[in-house]
Phi, psi and omega in degrees: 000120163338122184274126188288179194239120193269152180294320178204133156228172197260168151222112197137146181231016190241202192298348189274320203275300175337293168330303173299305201273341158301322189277325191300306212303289170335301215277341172089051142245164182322102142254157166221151172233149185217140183205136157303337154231183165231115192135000165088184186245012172260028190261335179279014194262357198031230181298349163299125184304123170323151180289299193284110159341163204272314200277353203243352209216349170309132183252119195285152182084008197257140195290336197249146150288122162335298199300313189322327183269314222259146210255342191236130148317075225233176172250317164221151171279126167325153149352273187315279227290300167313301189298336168315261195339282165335302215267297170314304181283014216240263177325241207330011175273149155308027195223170170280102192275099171260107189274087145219169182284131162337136156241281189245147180242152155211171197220111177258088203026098185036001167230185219239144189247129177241093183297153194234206195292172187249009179252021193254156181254003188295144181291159154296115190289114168258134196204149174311287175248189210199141177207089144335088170208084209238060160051211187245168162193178202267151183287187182276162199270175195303319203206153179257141166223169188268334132259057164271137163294083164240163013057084182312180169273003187255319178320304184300286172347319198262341154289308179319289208302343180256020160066060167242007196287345168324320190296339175290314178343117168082357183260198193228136172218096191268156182209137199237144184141144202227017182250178153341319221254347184294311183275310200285312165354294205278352180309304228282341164285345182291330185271035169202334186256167189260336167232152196212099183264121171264098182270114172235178176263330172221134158280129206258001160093178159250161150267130010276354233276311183229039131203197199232062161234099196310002192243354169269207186336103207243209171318306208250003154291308205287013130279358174268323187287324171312291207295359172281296225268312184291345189295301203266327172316113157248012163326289179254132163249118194201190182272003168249037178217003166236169173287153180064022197228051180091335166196161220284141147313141167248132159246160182211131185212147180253107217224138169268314199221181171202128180227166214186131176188104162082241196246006164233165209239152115220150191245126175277097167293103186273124169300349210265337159265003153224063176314306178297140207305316135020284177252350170294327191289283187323341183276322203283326178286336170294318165312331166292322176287347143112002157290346201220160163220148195253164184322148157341302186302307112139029159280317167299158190232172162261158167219122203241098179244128161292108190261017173260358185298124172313134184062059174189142202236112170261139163252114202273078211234031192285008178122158193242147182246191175282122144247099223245140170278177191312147163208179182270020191213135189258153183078018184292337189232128157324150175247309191281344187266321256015024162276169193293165194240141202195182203159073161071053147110002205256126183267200149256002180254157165351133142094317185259124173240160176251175194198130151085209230258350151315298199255045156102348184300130173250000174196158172320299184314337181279343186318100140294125178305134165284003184184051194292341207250344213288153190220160178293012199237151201297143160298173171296101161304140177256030160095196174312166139301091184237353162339109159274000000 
């Protein structure tokens, strides 16, 4: 039997992909989706509540209500309860359904082939068009050593959620990265490591107090920023102002550069990035304490770390790039944003679109529909790769 040829199909399985295949669906065109999973990559916070609100997470048009997965009248839905949510309207759609992994996309006299593993007996899906929207994935870490222990933030995420986080007991856990997932990290770790260091290159403030970018520092970092001012607090002395009384010292630095020879680091803490009362404290009390040493200079501080040290974890939570499968085709990802090079979801090649967090989206609600202009009828060619 001949393999038909689909009006579009998706590659994704998380909120983007969903979002696309609702809207295709609406319009009476062919779709089919491939995905290796299905419920997204917020499946890895397990029982931990999402950052983002029910009304923020909500997919329009999806046949099952969010609330329907959540087992506690909450504000936000868990990991699980979401990647739930995702994965069931996913199944109650009107569509051609794959579960396997992406290997290669390719393009043949106008359509489009999407290979799948090679040990699947599934044929390679073809369809006129095509919409990418196979998420993110973590960059690589700030520095390479020959025994550093390191760890992405997605890796971690997903040993908390398997009730693994006891391995961390007693250790020093450093984690370099300035966003949400960096602070909820060092949360979901406090009650088990004896030190929690967060190294960012900017503080990025909370929201709203001091600045108005909803993506920055948010609910549940903002209980990490409370135990970092209490770590460095000598005002009050209690059990959320000592060691070892149930949770890790939080330390917070602000670092400019990084030199390195072999397995030792240091990194250079500028005062002039750790201004803030905030992280001014944290520098002065690690310095008593005998964590920091200070610069040349002696306005500045050092941070002298081993990265062969026993009982101890570096953590890479620097931020996410597009994770796109193999294509014929090169520069589809920005190198300075790392997301996709795009143009209100329109790729630059015929026929291809991008969708969701691959192409720079930092929450659902913000998504622009990816394919807003796509028809069952073959497209325009648009010429070269030339987007910036």
């Amino acid at each position: 039997m001949e393999q038909p040829i689909f009006d579009v199909i998706v590659v994704g399985g998380g909120p983007a992909g969903l979002s696309e295949c609702i809207r295709l669906l609406d319009s009476g065109l062919n779709v089919a989706v491939v995905s290796d999973v299905f419920g997204g990559c917020m499946g890895m916070m397990g029982d931990h509540p999402l950052q983002s609100y029910c009304n923020e997470l909500e997919i329009e048009g999806a046949p099952i209500a969010l609330r329907q997965f959540m087992e506690k009248p909450c504000i936000s839905p868990t990991g699980a309860e979401y990647a739930s949510y995702i994965r069931d309207n996913f199944a109650a759609l009107p569509l051609t359904r794959v579960q396997q992994r992406v290997i290669t996309v390719t393009q043949a006299q106008g359509v489009f082939e999407v290979s799948v593993e090679a040990d699947s007996a599934c044929m390679p899906l073809r369809g006129k068009q095509l919409i990418l929207a196979t998420g993110i994935r973590p960059k690589a870490p700030p520095f390479d050593a020959p025994a550093a222990r390191w760890l992405n933030c997605f890796e971690l995420y997903q040993l908390v959620a398997q009730g693994q986080a006891r391995q961390f007991h007693d250790q020093d856990v450093v984690i370099f990265g300035s966003g949400n997932s960096a602070f909820q990290l060092a949360l979901l770790l406090a009650p088990f490591a004896r030190n929690i260091c967060i190294l960012v290159k900017a503080y990025l403030g909370l929201y709203p107090q001091e600045t108005d970018d909803r993506f920055a520092l948010r609910s549940l970092s903002q209980r990490t920023l409370e135990m970092i001012a209490k770590t460095s607090s000598t005002a009050v002395r209690g059990p959320l102002n000592s060691a070892g009384l149930g949770r890790a010292n939080i330390w917070l630095h602000a670092y400019s550069a990084i030199r390195q020879s072999g397995d030792q680091v240091v990194l250079q803490l500028p005062a002039s990035l750790n201004s803030h009362p905030l992280l001014r404290a944290s520098c002065r009390n690690a310095l008593e304490a005998g964590r920091l040493v200070t610069s040349s200079t002696g306005d500045d501080y050092e941070l002298h770390l081993d990265a062969s040290a026993p009982h101890q974890c570096l953590v890479s939570a620097i931020g996410v790039t597009a994770q796109l499968p193999a294509t014929q085709w090169s520069g589809l990802v920005n190198q300075q944003t790392g997301f996709t090079r795009h143009h209100q979801g329109r790729s630059p090649i015929a026929g291809l679109y991008f969708a969701g967090a691959a192409s720079g989206y930092a929450s659902i609600n913000t998504m622009v529909p990816a394919a807003a202009g796509v028809s069952a009828a073959a497209p325009e060619p648009q010429g070269q790769l030339s987007w910036a």
